[in-house]
C-alpha positions as CSV (number, residue, x, y, z in Angstrom):
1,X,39.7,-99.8,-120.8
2,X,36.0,-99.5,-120.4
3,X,37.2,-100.6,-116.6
4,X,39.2,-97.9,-115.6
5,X,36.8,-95.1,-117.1
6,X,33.9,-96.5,-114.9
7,X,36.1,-96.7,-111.7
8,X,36.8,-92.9,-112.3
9,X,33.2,-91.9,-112.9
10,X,32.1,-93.7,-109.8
11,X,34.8,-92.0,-107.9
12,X,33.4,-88.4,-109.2
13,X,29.9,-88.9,-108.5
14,X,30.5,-90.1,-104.9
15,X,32.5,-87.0,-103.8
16,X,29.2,-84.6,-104.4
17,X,27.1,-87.5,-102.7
18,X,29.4,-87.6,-99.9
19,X,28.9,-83.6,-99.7
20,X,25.1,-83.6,-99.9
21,X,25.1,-86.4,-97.3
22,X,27.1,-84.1,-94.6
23,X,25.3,-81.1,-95.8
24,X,21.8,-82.9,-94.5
25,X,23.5,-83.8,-91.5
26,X,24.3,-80.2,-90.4
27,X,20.5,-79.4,-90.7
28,X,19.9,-82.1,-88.4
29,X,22.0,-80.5,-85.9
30,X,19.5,-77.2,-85.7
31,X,20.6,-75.5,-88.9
32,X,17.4,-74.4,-90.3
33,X,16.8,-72.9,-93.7
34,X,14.8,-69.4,-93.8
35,X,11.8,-71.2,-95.5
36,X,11.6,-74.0,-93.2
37,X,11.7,-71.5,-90.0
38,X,8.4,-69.3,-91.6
39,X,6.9,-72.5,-91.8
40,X,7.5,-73.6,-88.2
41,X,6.4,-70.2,-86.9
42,X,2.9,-69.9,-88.8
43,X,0.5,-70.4,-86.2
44,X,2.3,-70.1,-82.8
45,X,1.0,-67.5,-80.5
46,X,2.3,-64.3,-80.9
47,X,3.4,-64.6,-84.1
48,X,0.3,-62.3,-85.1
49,X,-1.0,-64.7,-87.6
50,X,-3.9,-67.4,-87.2
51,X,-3.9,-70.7,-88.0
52,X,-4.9,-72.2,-91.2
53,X,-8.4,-70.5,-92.1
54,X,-8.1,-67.7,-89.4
55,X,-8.6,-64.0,-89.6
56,X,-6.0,-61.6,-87.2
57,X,-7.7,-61.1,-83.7
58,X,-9.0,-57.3,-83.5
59,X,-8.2,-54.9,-80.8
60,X,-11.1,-54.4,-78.3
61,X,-12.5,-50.5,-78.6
62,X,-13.1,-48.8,-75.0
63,X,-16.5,-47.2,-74.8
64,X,-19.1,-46.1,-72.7
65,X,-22.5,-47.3,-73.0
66,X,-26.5,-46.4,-71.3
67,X,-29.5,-48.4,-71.7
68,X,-32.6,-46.5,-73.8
69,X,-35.0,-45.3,-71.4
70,X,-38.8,-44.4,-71.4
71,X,-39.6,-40.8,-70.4
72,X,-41.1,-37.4,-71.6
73,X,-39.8,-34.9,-73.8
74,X,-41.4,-31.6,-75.1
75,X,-40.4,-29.3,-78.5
76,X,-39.8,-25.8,-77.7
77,X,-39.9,-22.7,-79.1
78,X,-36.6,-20.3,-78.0
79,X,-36.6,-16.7,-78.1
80,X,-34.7,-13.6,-76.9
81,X,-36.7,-11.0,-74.4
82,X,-36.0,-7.5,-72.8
83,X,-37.4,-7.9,-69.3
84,X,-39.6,-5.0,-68.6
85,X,-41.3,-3.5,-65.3
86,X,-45.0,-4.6,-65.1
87,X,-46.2,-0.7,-65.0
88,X,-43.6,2.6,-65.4
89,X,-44.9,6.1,-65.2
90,X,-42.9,9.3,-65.4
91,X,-44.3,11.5,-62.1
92,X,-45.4,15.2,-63.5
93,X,-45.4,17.9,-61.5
94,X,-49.3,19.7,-61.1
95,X,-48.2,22.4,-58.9
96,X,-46.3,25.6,-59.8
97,X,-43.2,26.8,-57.3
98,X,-40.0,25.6,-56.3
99,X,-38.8,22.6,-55.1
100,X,-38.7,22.6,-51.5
101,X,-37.2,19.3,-50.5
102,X,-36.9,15.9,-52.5
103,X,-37.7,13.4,-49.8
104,X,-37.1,9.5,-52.6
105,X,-34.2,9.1,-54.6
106,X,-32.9,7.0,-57.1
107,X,-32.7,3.0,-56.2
108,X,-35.5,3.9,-53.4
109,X,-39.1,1.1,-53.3
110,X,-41.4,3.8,-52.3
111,X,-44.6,2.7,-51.5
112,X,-48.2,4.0,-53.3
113,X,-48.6,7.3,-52.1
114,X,-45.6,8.3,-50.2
115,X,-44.1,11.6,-50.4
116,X,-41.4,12.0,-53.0
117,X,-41.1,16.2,-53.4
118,X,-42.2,19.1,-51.5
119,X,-42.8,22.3,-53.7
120,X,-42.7,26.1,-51.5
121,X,-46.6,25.7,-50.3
122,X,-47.1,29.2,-48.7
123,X,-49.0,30.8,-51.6
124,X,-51.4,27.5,-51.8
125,X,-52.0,27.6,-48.0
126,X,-53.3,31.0,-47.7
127,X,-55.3,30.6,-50.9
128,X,-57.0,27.8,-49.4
129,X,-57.5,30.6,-46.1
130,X,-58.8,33.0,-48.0
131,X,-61.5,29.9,-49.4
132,X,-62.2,28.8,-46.3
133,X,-63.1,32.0,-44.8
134,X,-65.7,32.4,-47.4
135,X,-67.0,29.6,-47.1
136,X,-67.5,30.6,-43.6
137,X,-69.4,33.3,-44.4
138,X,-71.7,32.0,-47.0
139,X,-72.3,29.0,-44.8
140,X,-73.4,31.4,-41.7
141,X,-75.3,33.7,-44.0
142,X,-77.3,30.6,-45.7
143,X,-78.2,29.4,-41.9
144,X,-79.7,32.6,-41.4
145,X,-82.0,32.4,-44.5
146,X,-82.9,28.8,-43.6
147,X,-84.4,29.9,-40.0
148,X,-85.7,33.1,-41.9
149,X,-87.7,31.0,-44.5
150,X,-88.7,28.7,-41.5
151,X,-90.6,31.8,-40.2
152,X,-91.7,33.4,-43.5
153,X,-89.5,36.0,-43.3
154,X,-87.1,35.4,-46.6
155,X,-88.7,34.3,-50.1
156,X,-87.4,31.2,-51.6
157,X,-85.6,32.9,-54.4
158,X,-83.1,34.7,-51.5
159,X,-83.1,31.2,-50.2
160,X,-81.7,28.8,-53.3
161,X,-79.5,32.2,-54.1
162,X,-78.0,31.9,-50.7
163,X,-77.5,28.0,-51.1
164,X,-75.7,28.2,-54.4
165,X,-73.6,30.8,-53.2
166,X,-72.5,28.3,-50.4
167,X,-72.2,25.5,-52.9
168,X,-69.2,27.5,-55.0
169,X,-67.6,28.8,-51.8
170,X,-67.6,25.4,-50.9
171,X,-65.8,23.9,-54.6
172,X,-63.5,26.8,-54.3
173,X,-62.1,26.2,-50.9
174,X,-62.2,22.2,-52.4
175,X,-60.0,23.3,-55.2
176,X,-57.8,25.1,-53.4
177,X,-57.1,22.5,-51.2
178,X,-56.9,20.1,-54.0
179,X,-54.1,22.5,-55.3
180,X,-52.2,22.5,-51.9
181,X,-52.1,18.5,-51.9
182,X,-50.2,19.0,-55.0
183,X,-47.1,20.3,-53.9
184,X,-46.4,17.3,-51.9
185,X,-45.5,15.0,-54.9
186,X,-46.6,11.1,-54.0
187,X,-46.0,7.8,-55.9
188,X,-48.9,6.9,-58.0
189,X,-48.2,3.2,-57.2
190,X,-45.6,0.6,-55.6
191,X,-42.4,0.5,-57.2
192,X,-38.7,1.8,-57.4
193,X,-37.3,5.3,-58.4
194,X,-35.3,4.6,-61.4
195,X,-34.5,8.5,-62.2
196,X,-34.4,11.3,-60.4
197,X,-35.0,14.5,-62.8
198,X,-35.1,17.9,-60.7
199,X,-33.1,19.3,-57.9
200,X,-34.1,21.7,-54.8
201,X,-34.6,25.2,-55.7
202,X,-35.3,24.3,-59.2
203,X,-38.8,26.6,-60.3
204,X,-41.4,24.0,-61.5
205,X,-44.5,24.7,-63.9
206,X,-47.0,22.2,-64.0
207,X,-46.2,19.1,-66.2
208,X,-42.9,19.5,-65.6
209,X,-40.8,15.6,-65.1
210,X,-40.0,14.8,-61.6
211,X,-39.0,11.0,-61.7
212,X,-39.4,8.1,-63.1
213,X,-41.2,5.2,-61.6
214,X,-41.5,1.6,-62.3
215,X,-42.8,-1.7,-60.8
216,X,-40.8,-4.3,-60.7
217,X,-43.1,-6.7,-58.9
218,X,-43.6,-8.8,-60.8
219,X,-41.4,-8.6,-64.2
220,X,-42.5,-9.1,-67.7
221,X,-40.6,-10.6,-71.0
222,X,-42.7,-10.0,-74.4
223,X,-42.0,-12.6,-76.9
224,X,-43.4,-12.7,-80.4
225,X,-43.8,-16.4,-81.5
226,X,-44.8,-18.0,-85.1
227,X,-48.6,-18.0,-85.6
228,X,-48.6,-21.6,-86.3
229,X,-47.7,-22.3,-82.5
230,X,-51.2,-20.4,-82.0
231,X,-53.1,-22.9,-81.3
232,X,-50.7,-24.8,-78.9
233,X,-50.2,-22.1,-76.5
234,X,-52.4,-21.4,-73.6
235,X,-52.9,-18.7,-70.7
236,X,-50.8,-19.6,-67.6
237,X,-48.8,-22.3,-69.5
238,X,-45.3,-22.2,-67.7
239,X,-42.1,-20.5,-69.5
240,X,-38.4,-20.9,-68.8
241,X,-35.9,-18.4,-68.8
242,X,-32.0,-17.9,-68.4
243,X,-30.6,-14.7,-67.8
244,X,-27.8,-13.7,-70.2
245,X,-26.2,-11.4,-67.7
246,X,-25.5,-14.1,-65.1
247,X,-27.3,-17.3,-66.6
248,X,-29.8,-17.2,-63.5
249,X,-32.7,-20.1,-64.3
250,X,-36.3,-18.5,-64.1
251,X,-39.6,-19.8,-64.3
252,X,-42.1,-17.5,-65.7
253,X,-46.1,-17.8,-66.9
254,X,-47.9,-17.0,-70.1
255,X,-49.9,-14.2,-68.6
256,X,-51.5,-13.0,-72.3
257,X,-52.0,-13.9,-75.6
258,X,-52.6,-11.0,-78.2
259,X,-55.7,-12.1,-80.1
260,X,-54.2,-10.8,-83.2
261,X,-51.5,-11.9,-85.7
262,X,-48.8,-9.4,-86.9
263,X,-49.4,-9.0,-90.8
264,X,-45.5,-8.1,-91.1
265,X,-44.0,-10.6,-89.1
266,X,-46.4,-13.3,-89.2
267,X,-46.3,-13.6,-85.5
268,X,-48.2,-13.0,-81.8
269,X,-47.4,-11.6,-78.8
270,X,-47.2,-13.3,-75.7
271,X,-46.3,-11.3,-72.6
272,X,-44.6,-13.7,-69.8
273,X,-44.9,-12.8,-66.4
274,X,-41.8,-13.4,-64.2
275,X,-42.8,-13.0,-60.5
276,X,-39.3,-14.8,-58.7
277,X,-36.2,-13.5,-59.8
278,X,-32.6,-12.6,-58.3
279,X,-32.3,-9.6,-56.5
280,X,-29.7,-8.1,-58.5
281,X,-32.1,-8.5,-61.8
282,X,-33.3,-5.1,-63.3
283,X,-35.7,-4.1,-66.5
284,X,-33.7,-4.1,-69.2
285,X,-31.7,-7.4,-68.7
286,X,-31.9,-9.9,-71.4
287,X,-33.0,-13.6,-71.1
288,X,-33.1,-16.6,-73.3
289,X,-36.9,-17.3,-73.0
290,X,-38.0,-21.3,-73.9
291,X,-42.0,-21.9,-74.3
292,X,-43.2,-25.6,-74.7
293,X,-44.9,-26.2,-77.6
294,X,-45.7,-29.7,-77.4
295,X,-45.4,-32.5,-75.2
296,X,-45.0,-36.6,-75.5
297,X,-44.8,-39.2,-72.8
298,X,-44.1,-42.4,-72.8
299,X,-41.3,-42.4,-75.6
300,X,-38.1,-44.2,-76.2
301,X,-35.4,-41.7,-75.4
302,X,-31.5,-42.1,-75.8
303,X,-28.5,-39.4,-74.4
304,X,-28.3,-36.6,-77.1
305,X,-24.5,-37.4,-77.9
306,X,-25.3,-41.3,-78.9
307,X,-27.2,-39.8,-81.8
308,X,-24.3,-39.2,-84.7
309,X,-24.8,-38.6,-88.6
310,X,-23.1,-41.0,-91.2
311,X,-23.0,-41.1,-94.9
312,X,-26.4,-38.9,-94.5
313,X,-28.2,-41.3,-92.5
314,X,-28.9,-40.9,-88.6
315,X,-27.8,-43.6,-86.3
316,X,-27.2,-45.0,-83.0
317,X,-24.3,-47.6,-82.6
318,X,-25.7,-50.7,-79.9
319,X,-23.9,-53.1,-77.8
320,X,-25.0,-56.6,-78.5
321,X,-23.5,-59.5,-76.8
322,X,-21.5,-62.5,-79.4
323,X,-19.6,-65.3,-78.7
324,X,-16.5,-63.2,-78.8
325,X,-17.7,-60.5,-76.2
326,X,-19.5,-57.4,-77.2
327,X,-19.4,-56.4,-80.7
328,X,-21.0,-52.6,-82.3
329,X,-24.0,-53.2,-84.1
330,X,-24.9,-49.9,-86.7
331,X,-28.6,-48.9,-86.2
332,X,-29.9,-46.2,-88.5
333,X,-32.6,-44.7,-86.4
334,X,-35.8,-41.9,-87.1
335,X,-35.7,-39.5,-84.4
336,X,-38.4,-37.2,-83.0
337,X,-38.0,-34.5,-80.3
338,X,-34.5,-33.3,-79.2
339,X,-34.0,-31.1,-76.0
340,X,-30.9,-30.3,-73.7
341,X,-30.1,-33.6,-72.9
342,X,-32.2,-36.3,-74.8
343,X,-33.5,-37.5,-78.3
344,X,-36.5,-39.7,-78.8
345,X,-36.1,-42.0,-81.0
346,X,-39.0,-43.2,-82.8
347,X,-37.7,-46.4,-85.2
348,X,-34.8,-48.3,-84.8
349,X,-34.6,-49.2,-81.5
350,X,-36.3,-50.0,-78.2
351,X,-36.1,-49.4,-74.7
352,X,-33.4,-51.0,-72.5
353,X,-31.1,-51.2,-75.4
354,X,-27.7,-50.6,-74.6
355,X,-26.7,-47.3,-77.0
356,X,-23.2,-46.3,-77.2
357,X,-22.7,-42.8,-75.6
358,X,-18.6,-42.1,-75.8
359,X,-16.1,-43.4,-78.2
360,X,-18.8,-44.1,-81.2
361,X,-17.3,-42.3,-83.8
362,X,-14.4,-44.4,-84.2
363,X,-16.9,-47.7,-84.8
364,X,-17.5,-49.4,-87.2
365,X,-20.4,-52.6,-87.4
366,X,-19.1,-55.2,-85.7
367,X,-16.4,-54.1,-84.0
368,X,-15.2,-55.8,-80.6
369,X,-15.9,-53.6,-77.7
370,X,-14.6,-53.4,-74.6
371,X,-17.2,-52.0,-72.1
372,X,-15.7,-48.8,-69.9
373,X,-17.8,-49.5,-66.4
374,X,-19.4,-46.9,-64.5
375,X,-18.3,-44.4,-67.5
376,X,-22.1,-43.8,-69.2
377,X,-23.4,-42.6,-66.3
């Protein structure tokens, strides 16, 4: 009894074994389960997972980099300016009449003293005549008094009357040619017509406007500055200017400095002299007008654009090499002078330092970089 009811046991518990047995042999045979394959592919290339310990490679960042240089840089005060002629005058008429002819017009460089007008001159001419010919005659009638008083014959009282009748013939006939020279209107100076203001025929009285004058040789830009820039400013200290009309470059001089401040404004006046300009450039243009204020050489300066704010601090982001290849390193900076194309930097980093100059706002300290050639130049 107890026999038989092992025989069937052992035959049940073989049949599983038997089972199991063939099961391991199909795993054998390339049958893998899902845990056993994760396990084989930790660590094989490609995968995207290190080996036991490592960290996932990082993607290499493309930028451009520049070394720091040495150089100068200057602070500068900008401004806005009205160019303005040198000298303008408004031509009066001093004659009375009509005009006769206009001889300049507007747009014309007349030169000092040439003929602009002609007023009707027939009633001046005979007036200056009619002067002369008294003159004449006093002057022939005092000659005859001198030889008289040579011989005794006239008394020195006909004598100085006969000389000072002379002497006002003589300022009349001067006046009245005085008054002829005035109906040929001349330029007072060099420079170009800007406005005509009369036409021919047109009766004149004296005073009246005739045209408007101005020199435009050379130009001048008046620039009120802060006081506090006083004392750094200094007669013929060079001045840049851009035109706004056609962004023209100028240079320009400090050609005065008012000696007094402005109570309102706080500021002084500095008129700039502009002597080269385009051809096409007229009084009343408008220029950007940029006056050094102050001047360092020999400073550590970077491109403007490697200079970025983060998390309220100003930084540069530098190449360094590691055993990896080149890696960002952060660099919070202090920074002195900025113009168009360069900050000096005056903490933080030294010269010959590669600075990062494209692609540094996506980097973070210690990233991998990959170095762009050629492209920070």
């Amino acid at each position: 009894m107890n026999r038989q009811l092992i025989d069937r046991l052992a035959r049940g518990v073989m049949i599983p074994a038997v089972i199991l047995v063939l099961a391991g042999v199909g795993c054998d045979k390339g049958e893998t389960t899902d845990s056993q394959t994760h396990q084989r592919n930790a660590g094989q290339p490609g995968s995207g997972h290190g080996g036991p310990g490592q960290r996932p490679a990082q993607q290499a960042i493309p930028v451009a980099v520049t070394p720091a240089t040495i150089g100068s840089i200057a602070s500068y005060y900008d401004a806005t300016a009205t160019l303005e002629a040198e000298k303008g005058a408004q031509v009066l008429a001093r004659a009375t009449g009509v005009v006769a002819s206009i001889v300049a017009e507007e747009g014309d460089m007349v030169a000092a003293g040439a003929p602009l007008l002609t007023i009707d001159n027939d009633e001046y001419r005979l007036r200056l005549e009619q002067a002369a010919a008294a003159t004449a005659n006093l002057r022939a009638r005092f000659q005859r008094f001198e030889s008289m008083r040579a011989e005794g014959l006239s008394s020195d009282e006909e004598f100085q009357a006969a000389k000072s009748e002379l002497a006002r013939a003589e300022a009349d006939e001067g006046l009245a040619d005085l008054a002829l020279s005035y109906t040929t209107v001349r330029a007072p100076f060099r420079g170009r017509i800007t406005g005509r203001l009369v036409d021919v025929g047109q009766n004149l009285s004296a005073g009246t406007a005739l045209f408007d004058l101005a020199d435009f040789d050379p130009l001048l830009a008046r620039v009120h500055v802060p006081s506090r820039e006083f004392n750094t400013l200094q007669r013929d200290q060079s001045v840049n200017l851009m035109l706004d009309s056609t962004g023209d470059r100028l240079r320009g001089r400090i050609k005065l400095i008012s000696p007094v401040i402005d109570p309102t404004s706080g500021t002084i006046k500095l008129t700039v002299e502009v002597p080269d300009y385009p051809a096409g450039t007229r009084p009343g243009d408008f220029a950007q007008v940029r006056i050094v204020t102050e001047r360092r050489d020999g400073v550590v300066l970077v491109p403007r654009e490697a200079v970025i704010t983060d998390k309220g601090e100003t930084i540069v982001f530098t190449a360094v090499e590691s055993e990896g290849g080149p890696t960002a390193e952060r660099r919070v900076v202090t920074t002195g002078f900025t113009d168009d194309d360069h900050t000096q930097i005056l903490e933080g980093l030294t010269a010959a330092e590669l600075v990062v100059v494209k692609g540094q706002r996506s980097l973070k300290h210690g990233a991998v970089l990959k170095i762009l050639e050629g492209a920070g130049d």
